[in-house]
C-alpha positions as CSV (number, residue, x, y, z in Angstrom):
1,X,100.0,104.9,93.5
2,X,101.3,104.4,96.9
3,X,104.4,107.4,96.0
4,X,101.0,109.7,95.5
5,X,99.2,108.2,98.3
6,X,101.7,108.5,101.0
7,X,102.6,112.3,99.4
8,X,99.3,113.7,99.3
9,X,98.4,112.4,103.0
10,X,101.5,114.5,103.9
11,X,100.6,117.4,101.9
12,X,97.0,117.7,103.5
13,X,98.4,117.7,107.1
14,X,100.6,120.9,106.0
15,X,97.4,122.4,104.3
16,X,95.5,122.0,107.6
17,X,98.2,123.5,109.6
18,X,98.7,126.1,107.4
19,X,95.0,127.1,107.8
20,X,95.6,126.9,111.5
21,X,98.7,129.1,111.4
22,X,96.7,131.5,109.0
23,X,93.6,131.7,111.9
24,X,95.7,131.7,114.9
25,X,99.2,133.3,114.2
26,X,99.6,134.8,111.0
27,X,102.9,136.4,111.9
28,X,104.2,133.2,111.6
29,X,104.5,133.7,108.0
30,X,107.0,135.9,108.6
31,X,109.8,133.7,108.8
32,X,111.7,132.8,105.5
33,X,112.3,129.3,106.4
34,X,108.6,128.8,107.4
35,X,107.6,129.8,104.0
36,X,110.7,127.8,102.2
37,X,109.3,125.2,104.1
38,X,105.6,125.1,102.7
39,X,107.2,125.6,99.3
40,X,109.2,122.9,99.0
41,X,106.5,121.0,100.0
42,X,103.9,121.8,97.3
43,X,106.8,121.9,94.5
44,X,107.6,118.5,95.9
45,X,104.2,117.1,95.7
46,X,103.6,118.7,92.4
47,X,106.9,117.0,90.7
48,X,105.6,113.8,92.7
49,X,102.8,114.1,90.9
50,X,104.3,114.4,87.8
51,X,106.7,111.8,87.6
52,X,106.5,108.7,86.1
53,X,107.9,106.8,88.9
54,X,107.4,103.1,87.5
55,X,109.7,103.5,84.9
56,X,112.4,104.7,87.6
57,X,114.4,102.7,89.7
58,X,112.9,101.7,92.9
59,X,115.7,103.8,95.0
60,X,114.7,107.3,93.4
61,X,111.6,107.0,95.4
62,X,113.5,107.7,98.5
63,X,113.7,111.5,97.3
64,X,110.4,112.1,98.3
65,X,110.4,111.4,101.6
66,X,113.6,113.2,101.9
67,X,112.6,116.6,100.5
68,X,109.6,116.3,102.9
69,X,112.2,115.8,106.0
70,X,113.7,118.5,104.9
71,X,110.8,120.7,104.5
72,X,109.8,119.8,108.0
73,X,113.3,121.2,109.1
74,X,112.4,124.6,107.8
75,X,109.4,124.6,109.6
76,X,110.7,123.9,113.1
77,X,112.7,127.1,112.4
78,X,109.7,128.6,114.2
79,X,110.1,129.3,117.7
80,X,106.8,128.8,119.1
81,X,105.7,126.1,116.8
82,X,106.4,122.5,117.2
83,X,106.3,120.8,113.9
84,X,109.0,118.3,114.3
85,X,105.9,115.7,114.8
86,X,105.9,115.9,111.0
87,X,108.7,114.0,110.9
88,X,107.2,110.6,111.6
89,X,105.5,110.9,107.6
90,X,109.0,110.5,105.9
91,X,110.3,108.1,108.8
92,X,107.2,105.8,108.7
93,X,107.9,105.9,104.2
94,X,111.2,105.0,104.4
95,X,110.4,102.2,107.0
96,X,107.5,100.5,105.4
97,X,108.7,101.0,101.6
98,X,113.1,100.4,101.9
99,X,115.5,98.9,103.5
100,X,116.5,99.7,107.5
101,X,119.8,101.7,106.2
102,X,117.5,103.8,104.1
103,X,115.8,104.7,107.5
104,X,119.0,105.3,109.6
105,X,120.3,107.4,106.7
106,X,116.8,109.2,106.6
107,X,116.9,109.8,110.7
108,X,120.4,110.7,110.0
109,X,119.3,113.4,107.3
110,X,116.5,114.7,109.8
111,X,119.1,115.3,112.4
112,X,120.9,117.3,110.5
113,X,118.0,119.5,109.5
114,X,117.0,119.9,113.0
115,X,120.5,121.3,114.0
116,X,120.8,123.7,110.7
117,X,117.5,124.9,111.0
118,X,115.7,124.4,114.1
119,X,114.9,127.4,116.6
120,X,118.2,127.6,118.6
121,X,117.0,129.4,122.0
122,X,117.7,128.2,125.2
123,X,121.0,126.7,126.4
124,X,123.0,124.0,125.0
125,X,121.6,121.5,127.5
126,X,117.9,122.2,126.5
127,X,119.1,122.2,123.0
128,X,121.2,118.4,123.0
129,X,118.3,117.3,125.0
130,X,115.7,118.4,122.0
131,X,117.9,116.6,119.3
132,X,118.5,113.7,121.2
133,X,114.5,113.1,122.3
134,X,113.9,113.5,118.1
135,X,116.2,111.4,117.1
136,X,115.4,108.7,119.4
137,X,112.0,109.1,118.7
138,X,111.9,109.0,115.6
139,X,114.9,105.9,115.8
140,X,112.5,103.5,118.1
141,X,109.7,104.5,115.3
142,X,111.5,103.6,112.4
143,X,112.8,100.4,113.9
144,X,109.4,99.3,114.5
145,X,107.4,99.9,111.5
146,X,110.4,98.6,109.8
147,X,109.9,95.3,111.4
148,X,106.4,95.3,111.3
149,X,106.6,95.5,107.7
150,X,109.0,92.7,107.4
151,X,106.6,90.7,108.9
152,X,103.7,92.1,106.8
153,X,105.6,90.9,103.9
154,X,106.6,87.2,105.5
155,X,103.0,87.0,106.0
156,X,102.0,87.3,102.5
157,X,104.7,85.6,100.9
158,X,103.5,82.6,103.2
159,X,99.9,83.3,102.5
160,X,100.5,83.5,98.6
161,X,102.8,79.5,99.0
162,X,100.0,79.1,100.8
163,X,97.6,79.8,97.8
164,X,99.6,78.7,95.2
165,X,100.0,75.0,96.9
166,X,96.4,74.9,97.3
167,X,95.8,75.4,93.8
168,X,98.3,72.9,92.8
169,X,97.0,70.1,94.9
170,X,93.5,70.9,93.4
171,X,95.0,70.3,89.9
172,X,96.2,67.4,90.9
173,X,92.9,66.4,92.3
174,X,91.2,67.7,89.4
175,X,93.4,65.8,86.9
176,X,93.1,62.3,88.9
177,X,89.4,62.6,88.9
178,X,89.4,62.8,85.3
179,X,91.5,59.5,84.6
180,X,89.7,58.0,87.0
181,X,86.2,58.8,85.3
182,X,87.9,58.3,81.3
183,X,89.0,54.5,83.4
184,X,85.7,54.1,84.3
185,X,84.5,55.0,81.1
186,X,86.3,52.7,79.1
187,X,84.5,50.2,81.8
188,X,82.0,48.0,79.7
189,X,79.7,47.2,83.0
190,X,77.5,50.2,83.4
191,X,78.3,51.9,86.5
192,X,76.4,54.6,88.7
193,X,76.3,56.1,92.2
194,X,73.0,57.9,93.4
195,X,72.3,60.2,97.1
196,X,70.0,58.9,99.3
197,X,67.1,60.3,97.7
198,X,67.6,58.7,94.2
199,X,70.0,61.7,92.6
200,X,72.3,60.3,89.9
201,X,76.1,61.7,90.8
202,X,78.4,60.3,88.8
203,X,77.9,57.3,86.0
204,X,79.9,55.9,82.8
205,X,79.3,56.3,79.3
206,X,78.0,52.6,79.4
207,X,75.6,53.5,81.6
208,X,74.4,56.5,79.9
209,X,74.7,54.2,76.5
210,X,72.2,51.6,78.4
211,X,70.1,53.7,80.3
212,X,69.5,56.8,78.0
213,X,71.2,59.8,80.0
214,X,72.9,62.5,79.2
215,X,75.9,63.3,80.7
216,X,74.0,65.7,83.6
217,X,71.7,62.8,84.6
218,X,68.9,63.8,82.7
219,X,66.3,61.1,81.1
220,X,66.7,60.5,77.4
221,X,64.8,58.4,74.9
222,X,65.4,54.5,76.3
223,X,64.2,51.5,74.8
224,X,65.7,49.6,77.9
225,X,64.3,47.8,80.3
226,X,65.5,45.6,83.4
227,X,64.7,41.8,83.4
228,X,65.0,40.0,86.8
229,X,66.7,36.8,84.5
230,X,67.5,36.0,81.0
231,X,64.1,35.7,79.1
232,X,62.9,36.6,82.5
233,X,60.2,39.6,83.2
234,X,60.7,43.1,83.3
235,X,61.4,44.7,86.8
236,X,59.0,47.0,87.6
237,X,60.2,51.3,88.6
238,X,60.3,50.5,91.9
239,X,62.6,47.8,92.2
240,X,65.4,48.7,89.2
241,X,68.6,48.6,90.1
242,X,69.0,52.6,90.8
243,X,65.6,52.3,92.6
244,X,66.9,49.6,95.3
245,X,70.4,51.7,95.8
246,X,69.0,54.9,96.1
247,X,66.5,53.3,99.2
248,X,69.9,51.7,100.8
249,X,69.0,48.5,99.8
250,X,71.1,45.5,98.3
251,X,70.5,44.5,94.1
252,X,72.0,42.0,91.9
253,X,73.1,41.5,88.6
254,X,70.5,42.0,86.7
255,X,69.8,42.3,82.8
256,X,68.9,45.1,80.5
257,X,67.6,44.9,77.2
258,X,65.4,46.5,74.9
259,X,61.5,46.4,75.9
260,X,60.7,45.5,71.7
261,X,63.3,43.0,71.7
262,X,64.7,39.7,73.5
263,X,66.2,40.4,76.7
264,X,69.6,40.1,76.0
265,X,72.3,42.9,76.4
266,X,75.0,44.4,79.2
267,X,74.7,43.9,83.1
268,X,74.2,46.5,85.5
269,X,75.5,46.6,88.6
């Protein structure tokens, strides 16, 4: 996707300037190597299209980018149109997708384009001065996106250990908090912790088993009740053992048994 991405954005900034050239200066057309030019780049973007690039090495990409440098260099075969600025598409590929020989060899490929086929008028000074300004343009460019993208790519290798530690240390967590609840489940003295305003958060199965809850909290069918002593009398709602913790206050051991029966059974605490 990002071989057709970076190929059609290319291919729309020589259809726009071919609309130009068509309002403005149609003569233009006139030169062979203007019109090799536009060629090779719709061939190009056609075969682009066509290829199946993910079953190709990742190096054969770098042909893309190449054929569009060198479509560039016909272009500039125009004498009164300056379309070496296309250049920066292929450089800017080549530094954000390969390696930095890929982009000297790529700026390397360009220069030779631009002394092929590039308008030759005016003296040689004018001439070394044009190829040198391109090529160190085009050299400072590729350096930095190349190292811009290596830093891109640090960043989200870090970011992704980043992730992936994070995750692990929440397994961890996650697989602690589940021997600690099957420990305290395996606890025979009913155990529960409620919020301030009486919410039940987290209880063992002997709780649930002497209270009559589910394993959400909610109410289920309970034949238990809270005595304040051993054949003592039932405690009343307001002063149970969840009832005093959920109001901050202090409660001791008391008994639970069933309200038909003798008051006899666990402890809760």
């Amino acid at each position: 996707m990002s071989i057709w991405r970076w190929q059609l954005v290319f291919t729309g900034s020589i259809v726009a300037i071919v609309v130009m050239i068509t309002a403005f200066k149609p003569q233009t057309f006139a030169n062979p190597l203007v019109v090799a030019g536009i060629a090779l780049v719709v061939v190009t973007t056609l075969i682009t299209l066509a290829v199946p690039w993910h079953r190709l090495p990742h190096p054969f990409a770098t042909a893309v980018p190449l054929l569009d440098a060198l479509a560039v260099g016909f272009t500039t075969n125009a004498p009164d149109i300056r379309l070496g600025f296309l250049w920066v598409f292929p450089v800017v590929w080549l530094a954000t997708y390969f390696t930095m020989p890929w982009v000297l060899g790529g700026i390397a490929f360009i220069s030779a384009t631009l002394v092929l086929f590039a308008d030759q008028s005016g003296t040689p000074a004018d001439i070394l001065l044009r190829l040198l300004t391109v090529v160190i343009t085009l050299g400072f460019l590729g350096v930095t996106v190349r190292i811009g993208s290596q830093r891109s790519r640090a960043a989200r290798r870090l970011l992704q250990r980043r992730s992936e530690q994070v995750n692990r240390a929440a397994d961890r967590a996650e697989t602690n908090q589940r021997r600690v609840t099957q420990i305290v489940d395996a606890l025979s003295v009913a155990l529960v912790v409620v919020s301030a305003g009486g919410r039940i958060l987290q209880m063992n199965d002997a709780y649930r088993a002497l209270y009559g809850r589910d394993r959400f909290g909610a109410a289920l069918p309970s034949a238990g009740v809270e005595y304040d002593a051993r054949r003592g009398t039932a405690v009343p709602p307001s002063r149970t053992s969840i009832a005093r913790a959920a109001s901050g206050g202090s409660s001791r051991p008391r008994r639970c048994g069933s309200s038909t029966g003798t008051a006899s059974g666990g402890r809760s605490r």
